[in-house]
Residue, then its C-alpha position, 0 to 999 in steps of 0.5 A: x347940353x342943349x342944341x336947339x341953336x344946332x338944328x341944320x348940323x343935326x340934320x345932316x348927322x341924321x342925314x349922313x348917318x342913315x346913309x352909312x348904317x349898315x347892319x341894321x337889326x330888328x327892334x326890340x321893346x323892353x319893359x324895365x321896372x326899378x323900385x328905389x324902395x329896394x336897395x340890393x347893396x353898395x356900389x363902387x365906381x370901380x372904373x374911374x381910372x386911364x393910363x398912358x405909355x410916352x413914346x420913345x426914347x425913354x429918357x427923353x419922356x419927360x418932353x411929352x409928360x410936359x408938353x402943353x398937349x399933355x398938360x391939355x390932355x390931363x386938364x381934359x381927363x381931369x374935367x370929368x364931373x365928379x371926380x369921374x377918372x381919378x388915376x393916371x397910370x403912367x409908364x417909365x416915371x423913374x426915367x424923369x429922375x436924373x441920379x447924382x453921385x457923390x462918391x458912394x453917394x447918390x443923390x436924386x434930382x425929381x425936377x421933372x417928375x415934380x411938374x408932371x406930379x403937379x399937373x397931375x394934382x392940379x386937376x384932382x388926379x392922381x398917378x397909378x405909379x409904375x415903379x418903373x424906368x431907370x434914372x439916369x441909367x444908373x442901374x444895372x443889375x438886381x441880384x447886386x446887392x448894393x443896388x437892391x438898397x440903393x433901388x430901396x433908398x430911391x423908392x423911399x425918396x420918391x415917396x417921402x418927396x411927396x408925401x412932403x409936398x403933397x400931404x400923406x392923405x393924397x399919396x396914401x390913395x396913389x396905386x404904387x405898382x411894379x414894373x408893367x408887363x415884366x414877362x415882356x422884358x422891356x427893362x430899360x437896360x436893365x438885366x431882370x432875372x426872376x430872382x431878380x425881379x423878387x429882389x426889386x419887388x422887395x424893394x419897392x415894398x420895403x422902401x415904400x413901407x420906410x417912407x409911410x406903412x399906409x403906401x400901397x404896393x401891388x403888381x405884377x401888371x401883367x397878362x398873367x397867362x397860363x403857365x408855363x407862360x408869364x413865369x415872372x407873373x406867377x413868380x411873383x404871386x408864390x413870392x408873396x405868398x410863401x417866398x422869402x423877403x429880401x431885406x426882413x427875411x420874413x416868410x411872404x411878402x405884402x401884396x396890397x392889390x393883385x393886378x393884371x391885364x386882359x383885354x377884349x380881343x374886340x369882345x366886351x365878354x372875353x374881358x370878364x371871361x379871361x378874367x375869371x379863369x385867371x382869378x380862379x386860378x390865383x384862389x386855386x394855387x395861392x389861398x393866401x392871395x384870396x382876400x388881396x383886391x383885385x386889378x386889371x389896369x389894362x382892360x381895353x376892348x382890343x390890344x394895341x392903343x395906335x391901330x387905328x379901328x374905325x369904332x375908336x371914333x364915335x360911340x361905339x367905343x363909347x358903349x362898348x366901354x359901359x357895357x363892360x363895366x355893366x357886365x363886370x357888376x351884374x357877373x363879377x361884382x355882385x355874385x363874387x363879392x369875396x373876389x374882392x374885385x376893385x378896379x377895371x381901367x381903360x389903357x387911353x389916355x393917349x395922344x393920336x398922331x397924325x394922320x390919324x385923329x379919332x380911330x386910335x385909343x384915346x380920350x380926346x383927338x389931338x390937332x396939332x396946328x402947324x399951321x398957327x404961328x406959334x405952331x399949337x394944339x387943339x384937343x376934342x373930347x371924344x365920346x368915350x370921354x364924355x360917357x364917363x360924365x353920364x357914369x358919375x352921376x350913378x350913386x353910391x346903391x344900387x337898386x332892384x331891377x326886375x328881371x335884370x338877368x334878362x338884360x344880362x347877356x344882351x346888347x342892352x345893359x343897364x344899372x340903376x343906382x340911388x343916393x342920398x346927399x344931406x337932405x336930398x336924394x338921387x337916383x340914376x337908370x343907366x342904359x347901354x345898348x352895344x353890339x361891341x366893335x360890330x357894325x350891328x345898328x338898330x333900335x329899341x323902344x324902352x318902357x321904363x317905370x320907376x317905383x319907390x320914390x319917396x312920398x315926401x319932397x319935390x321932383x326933377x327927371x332929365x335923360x341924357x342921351x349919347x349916341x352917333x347923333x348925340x355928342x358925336x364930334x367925329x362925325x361933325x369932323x367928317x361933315x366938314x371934310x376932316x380938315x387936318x387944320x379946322x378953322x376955329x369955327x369948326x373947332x366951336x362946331x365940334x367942341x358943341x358935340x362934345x358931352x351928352x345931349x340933354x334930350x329930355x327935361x328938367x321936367x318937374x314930376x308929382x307921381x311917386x312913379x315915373x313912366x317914361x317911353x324912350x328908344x335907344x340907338x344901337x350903339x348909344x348911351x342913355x340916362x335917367x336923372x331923378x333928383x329930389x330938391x335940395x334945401x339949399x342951392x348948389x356949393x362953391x366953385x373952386x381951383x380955377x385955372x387958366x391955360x392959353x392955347x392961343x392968342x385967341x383961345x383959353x382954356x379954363x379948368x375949374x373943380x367942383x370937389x365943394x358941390x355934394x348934389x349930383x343934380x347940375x344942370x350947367x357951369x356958367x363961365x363968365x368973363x369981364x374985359x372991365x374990372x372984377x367987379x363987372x359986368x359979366x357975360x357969359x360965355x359958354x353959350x351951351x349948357x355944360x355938366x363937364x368941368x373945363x370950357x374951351x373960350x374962344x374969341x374972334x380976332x377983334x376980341x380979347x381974352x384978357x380979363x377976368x373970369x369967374x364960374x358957377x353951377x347951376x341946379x336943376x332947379x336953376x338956383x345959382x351956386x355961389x361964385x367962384x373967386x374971380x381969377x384974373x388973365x393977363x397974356 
């Protein structure tokens, strides 16, 4: 993304920055070597999941699942590169779902539940589905015996639906899980006992088996803290361990995934400590459980998603995010590969309210426009949002780092990683540098040397680069006095801060080892791109979409699910007022990697017409176009 049109906004940022930094520590010089020639194993991108609880009443959840602010927000969440997050976990699903009877019969209306499962599949995610809610309030009581089969029935409708609609290699990858946090009794009318619970648990297993036996079911999703406390959680696990199944009355009952939740308590290190006391724990007590993967699907830096916390706002949030998911593979990951660790997620896919707008936990800031006729909402990726952008481009190996436990309990984290992509090859430095939620600032000088790279081929680095200067839209907002309703020139302000800043490159390379000197801010975020040439230029485009936010203002998704190489300089949104054919301009004025483009018009202008993207390599070879949608309002 480049702002060489942007020199006066950024020297105000710098400005106002050096003005409220406080806390400001000495800097620190690291000489960090990676040799690619040295592959230390596989690596997954364990990360790539959010999640979301709607608001009160239950019932009525579906006005905010459907909402256009929701449906802006899944399109933004979506529009990470590389299928960058791929779940939505999602409270109180079931309550989208209105029962019909028929005498003794039910009958399931999923209307509802259908749009949002839609909405989701449009922009390449899937739903965490917490079997969670109660349709219609229907149930009561789960040590009933009828409504333990009519649970069963329903659970097993859900999943056949579709599976019917949407194919079983899609529903197959969903995460079915229980109930979330049942140790805090919000049961929705519901009277859980525990041997309830391990009926409905059965429940849920049996009718999701019914529907495919591929369909996965974990749980509990919850704190899981120490006994005596949380007993539905360690229940549950000594249920699946040894307990008696409900409906086959066969000793132990199927976990395909144990999950819980430990936040941070405003540390990145209390995450992974919490962590590993309760993983042993369910090793010591449950030796059956020992080769189940394991979850924390609320792995948030600090409880409580709408406190507002001034950290929330800019790449502070960011960083500290990432040096979680550093310290979870350098300290997890690669020393305990038998704990089968598989999967962190951040609780932020939620939608701010006024009069709060950056500083609660979310993925992008929701301004809602009361004063538009119609009344509509605008939504600004935040930098937390973005950082997950810089993390997709991370390969599939990691690779030798010297001296990497030195960096292991410091504010500066980093991974390096490699992968191979048909004929070409890449490799990713990722470097944080984060004092958590602390107001430490500084600065650190970085010699990086990167050895190994193949004799053979032609070369292109790039550094991105996010910190409070780069990619910051927060304080872009604060520049312009924070406006409660910006103009749509504020709004085109922010949204050009709204990905990581290209601060180097595309720069061609001949060595077979790369020096470069960098410094890193403290909080920020930086990347090395290292890509070989590709015999061919990148793939198609595809699954465009069109959503009006405006008369003025469209909002176009796209999916790059066809292109294999990582090395993407830009999308190249074009529109034509004329025809299909032509001619074309244009319309991102900035360079962009991620996979949604707000457009925006001036009043005289239109937004009809036609559309059509691209992607650009590094190289500046133009993939093949998208086919051309056509908008009509």
């Amino acid at each position: 993304m480049k702002y060489a049109s942007m020199p006066f906004i950024t020297t105000l940022l710098s400005l106002a920055l050096a003005v409220t930094q406080v806390n400001m520590v000495a800097a620190k010089h690291w000489d960090l070597k990676v040799n690619l020639s040295r592959s230390t194993g596989e690596f997954s991108h364990f990360w790539k999941s959010t999640g979301f609880c709607p608001p009160d009443p239950h019932q009525e959840d579906y006005k905010y699942f459907l909402s256009d602010d929701e449906k802006q927000n899944l399109a933004l969440i979506g529009s990470v590169p590389r299928n960058g997050i791929e779940q939505v976990r999602i409270h109180w699903l079931l309550d989208t779902v209105t029962v019909m009877k028929d005498g003794s019969q039910l009958s399931y209306n999923f209307t509802l539940l259908d749009e949002l499962i839609k909405n989701l599949w449009i922009h390449n995610l899937r739903p965490g589905f917490e079997i969670m809610g109660n349709p219609s309030n229907h149930f009561t009581n789960f040590e009933d015996p009828s409504q333990i089969h009519e649970w069963k029935s329903l659970v097993q409708s859900v999943a056949e639906r579709y599976i019917e609609l949407y194919g079983l290699d899609y529903v197959s990858q969903w995460n079915f899980e229980t109930w979330n946090e049942p140790d805090h009794g919000d049961f929705d009318n519901l009277n859980f006992t525990i041997q309830g619970f391990m009926n409905y648990y059965d429940a849920c297993s049996e009718g999701l088996k019914a529907a495919h036996p591929s369909l996965k079911f974990g749980g509990p999703g919850g704190s899981c803290k120490d006994p005596p406390q949380s007993p539905i959680c360690w229940t549950l696990l000594q249920h699946c361990s040894n307990g008696t199944n409900y409906f086959t009355k066969e000793t132990g009952v199927r976990i395909d995934f144990i999950s819980f939740h430990h936040k941070g308590e405003g540390s990145s290190k209390h995450i992974l400590d919490t962590e590993l006391e309760t993983i042993k724990r369910i090793r010591s007590n449950y030796p059956l459980l020992a080769k189940v993967p394991i979850f924390n699907d609320e792995g948030d830096p600090l409880v409580g998603w709408s406190r507002p916390q001034w950290w929330r706002a800019d790449t502070t949030y960011a960083a500290v995010v990432t040096k979680v998911i550093i310290q979870h593979q350098h300290l997890l990951i690669t020393p305990n590969p038998n704990y089968l660790y598989t999967l962190i997620s951040n609780d932020n896919g939620f939608l701010n309210f006024y009069p709060t707008f950056f500083e609660q936990r979310t993925l992008n800031t929701r301004f809602q426009m009361n004063n538009t006729k119609p009344n509509s909402v605008q939504l600004i990726k935040k930098p937390v949002l973005a950082v997950m952008g810089l993390l997709a481009r991370l390969g599939d190996r990691l690779v030798y780092v010297e001296d990497l436990k030195k960096t292991e309990t410091t504010d500066l984290g980093m991974l390096a990683t490699l992968e191979f992509v048909n004929t070409s090859w890449s490799a990713a430095v990722l470097i944080s540098n984060s004092a958590d939620t602390s107001l430490f600032t500084g600065l650190d000088e970085i010699s990086l040397n990167v050895s190994g790279i193949p004799e053979v081929g032609s070369y292109i680095y790039v550094v991105y680069l996010l910190d409070r200067e780069h990619g910051n839209p927060h304080q872009v907002w604060l520049l312009q006095g924070k406006p409660i309703f910006p103009t749509k020139e504020q709004f085109d302000e922010m949204r050009t801060h709204q990905e990581a800043v290209r601060v180097q490159g595309p720069t061609a390379f001949t060595q077979k080892d790369l020096a470069l000197k960098l410094a890193l801010k403290k909080p920020g975020i930086m990347l090395v791109h290292m890509c070989q040439k590709s015999s061919a230029p990148p793939g198609k485009v595809h699954n465009v979409t069109l959503y009006q936010v405006t008369s003025s203002d469209l909002l176009v998704t796209w999916s790059d699910s066809y292109i294999a190489t990582p090395c993407i300089l830009t999308f190249e949104l074009e529109h034509s007022t004329q025809s299909e054919g032509g001619p074309y301009t244009r319309v991102n004025k900035n360079d962009i990697t991620f996979t949604s483009f707000v457009y925006s018009t001036e009043a005289s202008e239109t937004i009809q017409g036609w559309y059509r993207v691209r992607a650009v390599d590094y190289w500046m070879r133009g993939g093949v176009y998208s086919n051309v949608i056509h908008y009509t309002a």
